[in-house]
C-alpha positions in Angstrom: 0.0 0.0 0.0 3.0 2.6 -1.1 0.1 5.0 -1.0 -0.3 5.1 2.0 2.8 6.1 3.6 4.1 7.2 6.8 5.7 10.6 7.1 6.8 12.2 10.4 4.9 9.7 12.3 2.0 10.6 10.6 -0.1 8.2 7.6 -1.0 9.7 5.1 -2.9 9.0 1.9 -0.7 10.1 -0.9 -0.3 13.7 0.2 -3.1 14.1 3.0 -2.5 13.3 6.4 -5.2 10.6 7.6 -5.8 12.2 11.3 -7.1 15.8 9.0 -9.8 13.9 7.6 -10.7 12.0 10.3 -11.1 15.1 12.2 -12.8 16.6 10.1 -15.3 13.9 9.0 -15.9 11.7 11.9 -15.2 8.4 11.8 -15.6 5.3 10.8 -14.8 6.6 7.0 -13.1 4.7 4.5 -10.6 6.7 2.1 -9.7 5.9 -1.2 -6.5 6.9 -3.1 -6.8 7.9 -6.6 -3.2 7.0 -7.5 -3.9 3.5 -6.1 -6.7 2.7 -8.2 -5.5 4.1 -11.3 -1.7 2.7 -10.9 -3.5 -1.5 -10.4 -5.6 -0.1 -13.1 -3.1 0.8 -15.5 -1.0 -2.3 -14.4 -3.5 -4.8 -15.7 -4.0 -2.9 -19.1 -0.3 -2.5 -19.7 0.5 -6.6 -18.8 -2.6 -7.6 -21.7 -1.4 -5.2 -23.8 -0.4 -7.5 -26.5 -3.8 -9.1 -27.2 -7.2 -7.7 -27.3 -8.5 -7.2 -24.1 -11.1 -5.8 -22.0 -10.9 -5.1 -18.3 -14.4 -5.1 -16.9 -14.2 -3.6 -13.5 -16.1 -5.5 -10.5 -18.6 -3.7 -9.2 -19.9 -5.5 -6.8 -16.0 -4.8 -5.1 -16.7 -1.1 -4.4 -19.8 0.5 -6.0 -19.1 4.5 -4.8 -20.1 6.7 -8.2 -17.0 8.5 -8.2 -14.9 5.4 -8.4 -17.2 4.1 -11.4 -16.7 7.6 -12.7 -13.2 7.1 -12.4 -12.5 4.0 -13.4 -14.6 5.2 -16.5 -12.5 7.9 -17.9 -9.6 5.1 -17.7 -11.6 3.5 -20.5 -12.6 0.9 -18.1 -15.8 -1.6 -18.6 -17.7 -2.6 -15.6 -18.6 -6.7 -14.3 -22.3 -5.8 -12.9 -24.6 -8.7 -10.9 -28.0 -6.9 -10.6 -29.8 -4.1 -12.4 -28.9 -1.5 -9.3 -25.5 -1.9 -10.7 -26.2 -1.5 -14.2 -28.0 1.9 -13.4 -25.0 3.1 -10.9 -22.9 2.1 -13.8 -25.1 4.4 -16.5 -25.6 7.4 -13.7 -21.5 7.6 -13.3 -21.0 7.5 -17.1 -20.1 4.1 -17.9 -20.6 2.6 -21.2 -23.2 0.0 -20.9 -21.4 -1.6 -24.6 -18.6 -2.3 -22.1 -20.5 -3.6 -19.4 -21.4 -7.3 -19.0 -24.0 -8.8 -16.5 -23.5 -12.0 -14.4 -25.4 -13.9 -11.5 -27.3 -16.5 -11.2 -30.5 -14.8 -10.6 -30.9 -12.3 -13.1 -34.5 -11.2 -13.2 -36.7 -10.6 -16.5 -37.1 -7.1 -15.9 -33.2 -6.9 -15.2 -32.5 -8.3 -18.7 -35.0 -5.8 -20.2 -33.0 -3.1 -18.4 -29.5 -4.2 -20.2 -30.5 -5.4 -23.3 -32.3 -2.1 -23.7 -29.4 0.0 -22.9 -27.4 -2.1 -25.3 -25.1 -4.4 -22.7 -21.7 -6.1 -24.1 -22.6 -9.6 -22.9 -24.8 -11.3 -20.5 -22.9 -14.1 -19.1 -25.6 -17.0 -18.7 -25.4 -19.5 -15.7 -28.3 -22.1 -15.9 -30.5 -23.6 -19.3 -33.6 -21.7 -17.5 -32.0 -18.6 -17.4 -31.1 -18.6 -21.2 -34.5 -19.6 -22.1 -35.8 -16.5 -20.1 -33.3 -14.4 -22.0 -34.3 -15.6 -25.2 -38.0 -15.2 -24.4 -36.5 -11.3 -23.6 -35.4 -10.5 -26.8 -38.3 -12.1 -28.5 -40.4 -10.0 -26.7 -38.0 -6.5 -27.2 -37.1 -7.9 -30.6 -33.4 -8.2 -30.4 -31.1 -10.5 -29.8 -29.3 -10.9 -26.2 -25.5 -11.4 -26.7 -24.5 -14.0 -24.1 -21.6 -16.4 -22.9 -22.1 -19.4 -20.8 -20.1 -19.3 -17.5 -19.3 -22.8 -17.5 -18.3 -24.6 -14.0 -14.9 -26.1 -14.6 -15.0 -27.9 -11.4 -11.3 -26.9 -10.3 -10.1 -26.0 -6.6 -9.6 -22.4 -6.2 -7.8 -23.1 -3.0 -9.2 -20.2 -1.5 -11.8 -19.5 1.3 -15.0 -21.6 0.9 -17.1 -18.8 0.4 -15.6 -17.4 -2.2 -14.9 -20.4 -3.9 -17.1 -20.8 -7.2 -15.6 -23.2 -9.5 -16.5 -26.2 -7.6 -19.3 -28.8 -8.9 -21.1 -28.3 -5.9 -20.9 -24.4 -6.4 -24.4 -22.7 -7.0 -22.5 -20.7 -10.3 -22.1 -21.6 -14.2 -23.3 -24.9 -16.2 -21.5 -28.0 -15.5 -18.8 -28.0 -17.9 -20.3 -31.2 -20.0 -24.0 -29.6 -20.6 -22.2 -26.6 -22.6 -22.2 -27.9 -25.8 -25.4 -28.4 -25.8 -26.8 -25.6 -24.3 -24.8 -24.1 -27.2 -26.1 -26.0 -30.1 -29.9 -25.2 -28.4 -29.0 -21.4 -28.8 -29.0 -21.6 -32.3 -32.9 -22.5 -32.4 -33.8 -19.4 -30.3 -34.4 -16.4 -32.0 -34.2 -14.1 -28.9 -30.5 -14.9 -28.1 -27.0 -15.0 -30.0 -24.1 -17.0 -28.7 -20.8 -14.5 -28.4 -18.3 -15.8 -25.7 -17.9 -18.1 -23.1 -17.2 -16.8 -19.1 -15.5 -18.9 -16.7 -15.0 -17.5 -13.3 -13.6 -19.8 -10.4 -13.3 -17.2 -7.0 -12.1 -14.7 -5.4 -8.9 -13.6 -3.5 -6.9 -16.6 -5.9 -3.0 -16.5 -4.8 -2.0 -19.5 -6.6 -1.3 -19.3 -10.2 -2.2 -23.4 -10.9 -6.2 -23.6 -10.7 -6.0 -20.2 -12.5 -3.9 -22.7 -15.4 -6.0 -25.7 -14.9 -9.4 -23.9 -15.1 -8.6 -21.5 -18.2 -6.3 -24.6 -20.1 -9.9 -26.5 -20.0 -12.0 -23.7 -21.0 -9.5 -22.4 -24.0 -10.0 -25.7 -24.9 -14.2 -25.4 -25.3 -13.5 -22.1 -26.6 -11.9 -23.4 -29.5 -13.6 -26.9 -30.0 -17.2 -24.0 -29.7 -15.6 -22.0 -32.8 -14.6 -25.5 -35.3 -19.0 -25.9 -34.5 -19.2 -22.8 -36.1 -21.1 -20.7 -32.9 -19.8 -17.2 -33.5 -17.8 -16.4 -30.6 -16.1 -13.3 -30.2 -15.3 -12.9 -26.5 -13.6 -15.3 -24.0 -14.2 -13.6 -20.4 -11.5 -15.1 -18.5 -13.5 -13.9 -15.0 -11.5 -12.0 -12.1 -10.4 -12.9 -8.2 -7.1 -12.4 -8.4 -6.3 -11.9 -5.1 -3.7 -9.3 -2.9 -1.8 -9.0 0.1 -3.8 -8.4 3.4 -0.8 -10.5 5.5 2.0 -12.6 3.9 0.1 -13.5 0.9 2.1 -14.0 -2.9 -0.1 -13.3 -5.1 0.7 -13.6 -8.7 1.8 -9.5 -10.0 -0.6 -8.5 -12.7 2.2 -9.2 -15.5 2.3 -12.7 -14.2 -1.0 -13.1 -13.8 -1.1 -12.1 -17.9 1.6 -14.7 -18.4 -0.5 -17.7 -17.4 -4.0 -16.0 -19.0 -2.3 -15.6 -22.3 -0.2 -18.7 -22.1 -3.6 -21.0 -21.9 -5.8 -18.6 -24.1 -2.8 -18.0 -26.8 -4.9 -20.1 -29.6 -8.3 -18.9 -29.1 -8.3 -15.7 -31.1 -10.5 -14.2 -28.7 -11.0 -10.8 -27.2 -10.0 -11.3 -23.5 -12.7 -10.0 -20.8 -10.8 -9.1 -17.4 -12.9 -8.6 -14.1 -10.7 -7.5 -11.5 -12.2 -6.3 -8.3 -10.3 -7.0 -5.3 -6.8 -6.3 -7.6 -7.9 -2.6 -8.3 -9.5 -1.7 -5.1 -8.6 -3.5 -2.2 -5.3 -1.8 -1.4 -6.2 1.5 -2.6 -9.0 1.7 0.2 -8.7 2.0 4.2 -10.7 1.9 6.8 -10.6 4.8 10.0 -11.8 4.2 13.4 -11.3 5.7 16.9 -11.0 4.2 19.8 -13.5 4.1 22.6 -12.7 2.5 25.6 -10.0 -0.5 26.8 -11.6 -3.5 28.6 -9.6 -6.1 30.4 -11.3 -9.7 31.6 -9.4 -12.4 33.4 -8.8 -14.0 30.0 -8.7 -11.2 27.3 -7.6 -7.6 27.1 -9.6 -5.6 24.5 -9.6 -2.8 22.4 -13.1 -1.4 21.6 -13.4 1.0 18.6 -15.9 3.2 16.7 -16.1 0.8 13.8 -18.1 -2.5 14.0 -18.7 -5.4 11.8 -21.8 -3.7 9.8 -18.9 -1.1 8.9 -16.8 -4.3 7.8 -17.8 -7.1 7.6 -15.2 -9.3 6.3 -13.3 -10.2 9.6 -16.6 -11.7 10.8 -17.9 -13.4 7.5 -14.8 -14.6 6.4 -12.3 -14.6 9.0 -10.2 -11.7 7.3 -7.1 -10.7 8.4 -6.8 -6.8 7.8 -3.9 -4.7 8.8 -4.3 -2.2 11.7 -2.1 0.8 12.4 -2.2 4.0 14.5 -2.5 7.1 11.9 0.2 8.6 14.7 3.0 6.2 15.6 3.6 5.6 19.2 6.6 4.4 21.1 6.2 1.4 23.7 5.7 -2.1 25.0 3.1 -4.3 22.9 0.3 -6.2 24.0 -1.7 -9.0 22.8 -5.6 -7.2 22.2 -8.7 -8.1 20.6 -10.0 -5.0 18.7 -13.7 -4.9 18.4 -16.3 -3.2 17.9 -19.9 -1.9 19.3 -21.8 -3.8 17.4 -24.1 -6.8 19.5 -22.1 -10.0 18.0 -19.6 -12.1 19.7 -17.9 -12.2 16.0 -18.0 -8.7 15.8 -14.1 -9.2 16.1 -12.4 -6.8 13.4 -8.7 -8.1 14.6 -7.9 -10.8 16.8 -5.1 -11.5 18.8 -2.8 -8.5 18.0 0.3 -7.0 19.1 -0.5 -3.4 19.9 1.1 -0.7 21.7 -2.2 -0.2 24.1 -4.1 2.9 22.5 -6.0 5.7 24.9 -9.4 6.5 24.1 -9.4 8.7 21.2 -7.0 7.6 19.3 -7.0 6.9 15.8 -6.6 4.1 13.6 -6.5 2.4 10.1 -7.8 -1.0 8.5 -5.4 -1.7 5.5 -6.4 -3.1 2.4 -10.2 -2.3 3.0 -11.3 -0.7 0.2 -12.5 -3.7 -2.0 -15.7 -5.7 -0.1 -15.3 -3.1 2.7 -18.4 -0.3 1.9 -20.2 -2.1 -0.5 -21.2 -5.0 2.2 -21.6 -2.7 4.7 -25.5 -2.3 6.7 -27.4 -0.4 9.3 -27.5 -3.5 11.8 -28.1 -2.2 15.4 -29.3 0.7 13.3 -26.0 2.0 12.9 -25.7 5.1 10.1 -23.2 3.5 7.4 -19.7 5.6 7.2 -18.7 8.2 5.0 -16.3 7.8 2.0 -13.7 9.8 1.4 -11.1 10.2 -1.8 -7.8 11.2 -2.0 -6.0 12.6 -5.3 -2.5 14.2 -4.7 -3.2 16.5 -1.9 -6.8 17.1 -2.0 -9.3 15.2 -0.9 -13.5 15.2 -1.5 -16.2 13.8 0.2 -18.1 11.3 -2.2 -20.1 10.0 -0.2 -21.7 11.7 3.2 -22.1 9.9 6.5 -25.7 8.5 7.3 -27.7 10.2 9.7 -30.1 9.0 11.6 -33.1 9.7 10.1 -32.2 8.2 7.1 -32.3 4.7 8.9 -35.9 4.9 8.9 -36.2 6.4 5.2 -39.6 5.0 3.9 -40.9 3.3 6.6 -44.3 3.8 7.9 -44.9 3.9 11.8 
């Protein structure tokens, strides 16, 4: 996170020190760097440079308008999973031509939605859903361009919740009902066959069931093509994962190495859909501290931030970083930070070596800015944070702290 760097004993994010706008907005808030995002950004478009490519940004990772609107002007497309996406895509400026629309539960008036505003690709995960989609654009009379995400049935060897390209996974068509489902496209008059999509999970270290899974689906690709479906697009998913601890990720040039090594035949336009890579590291997370408890067996740290601010510690038992936006000189101790919230897994970092923190003081969660605000919720009726984001030495407000009142918004007493 070289964004993020300490200077005088003071973090920063790129040029603004974190304790300014933590002051100044309250807290929690996650911040974004601008440098961050458009540095992984550039870094993926510059290691598939030599093959057509396009790199279809994750929404689902961080949703915030001005990061869409960002990511945008980079000449980014966008990887949406329901229609509220699609329509935060369109409302920041994205092109819906470079946009393409997964999930397994797609609804009819969602595909009406995307077809209409002239989506790139729908990738398709059951036979019902592609006869729904053909019935679609029948009834709008076009033709949906789709891909079926087939289910390659490799070992991400990642967490098993985020682990999707197992047979017993609730995504994509078993790999062995594909050709078919294929050869039954060509009947409909509602649908056109123009890629496959293979996706496997999320936060993906090792570079083997990245070689395994795309090896067998270059493979379909090209066997698809000599059966004469038209294919134009091979969307080679996302999840490749980053460092929250000691992780070794593959770089984004390696990662291109093994993509274009198993794909090299194919003559297909490459569809990226990075989420975590572009915005996990160039997001953080700032909290205060409320009170110290000790118990006979535990000494805690209780902050301002909770598990409905993040909930990854508690749903996936997350490791983020955590350090004080003013370094401090002393003794560590072994504390469990967490937070207010009414959970015993409301846990954001177990077991940690801290130098013990006074009320007040402030701190950061590292590598929060992918899965971070865009799962957050108003359990214990809790106003969701502000976002904040940084470029050079200025900073903006892009998205304002809840207030109370809006945690009742459309209700009737």
């Amino acid at each position: 996170m070289s964004h993020f760097p300490f200077r005088k004993g003071v973090l920063h994010a790129e040029g603004v020190p974190l304790p300014a706008i933590a002051d100044a907005v309250g807290t929690p808030t996650y911040v974004y760097s601008t440098a961050a995002l458009t540095e992984h950004f550039r870094a993926v478009t510059e290691a598939f440079a030599p093959t057509r490519h396009l790199v279809c940004y994750s929404v689902k990772a961080n949703s915030n308008l001005a990061i869409l609107k960002l990511l945008a002007g980079l000449g980014g497309g966008f990887d949406i999973v329901s229609g509220g996406e699609l329509a935060r895509v369109r409302h920041a400026g994205g092109d819906a031509a470079k946009t393409v629309f997964a999930g397994v539960g797609k609804t009819a008036e969602e595909m009406e939605a995307a077809l209409a505003a002239g989506l790139l690709l729908f990738n398709v995960e059951s036979a019902e859903e592609l006869e729904l989609l053909d019935a679609v654009g029948r009834r709008l009379g076009r033709r949906a361009p789709f891909a079926l995400r087939v289910n390659p049935d490799v070992d991400a060897r990642t967490h098993r919740y985020i682990a999707t390209g197992l047979k017993t996974s609730k995504f994509g068509v078993p790999f062995e009902e594909a050709m078919a489902l294929y050869a039954r496209s060509k009947k409909l008059k509602g649908v056109r066959a123009a890629g496959l999509d293979c996706h496997i999970g999320s936060q993906l270290t090792q570079g083997a069931p990245m070689r395994a899974a795309l090896t067998k689906v270059a493979g379909l690709y090209a066997e698809l093509k000599a059966r004469k479906h038209p294919l134009e697009y091979l969307d080679v998913g996302g999840g490749l994962g980053i460092t929250y601890t000691d992780e070794t990720p593959p770089t984004a040039a390696e990662y291109a190495r093994i993509v274009l090594a198993a794909t090299k035949d194919t003559g297909a336009t490459l569809v990226l859909e990075p989420g975590r890579f572009l915005m996990g590291n160039a997001g953080v997370l700032l909290t205060r501290v409320l009170y110290r408890k000790r118990t006979p067996a535990k000494q805690f740290v209780v902050v301002d931030a909770g598990m409905n601010d993040l909930i990854r510690p508690a749903l996936y038992e997350a490791h983020h970083g955590l350090v004080p936006l003013r370094m401090r000189r002393g003794k560590a101790v072994e504390v469990d930070v967490v937070g207010p919230v009414c959970e015993s897994t409301d846990v954001l970092a177990k077991a940690r070596p801290l130098i013990l923190p006074r009320a007040g003081e402030l701190y950061a969660f590292l590598g929060a800015g992918a899965y971070g605000m865009s799962m957050a919720s108003n359990y214990n009726s809790r106003p969701r944070p502000a976002e904040v984001l940084v470029d050079g030495q200025a900073w903006r407000v892009v998205r304002e702290r809840e207030r109370t009142e809006d945690l009742w918004r459309g209700e009737r007493a």
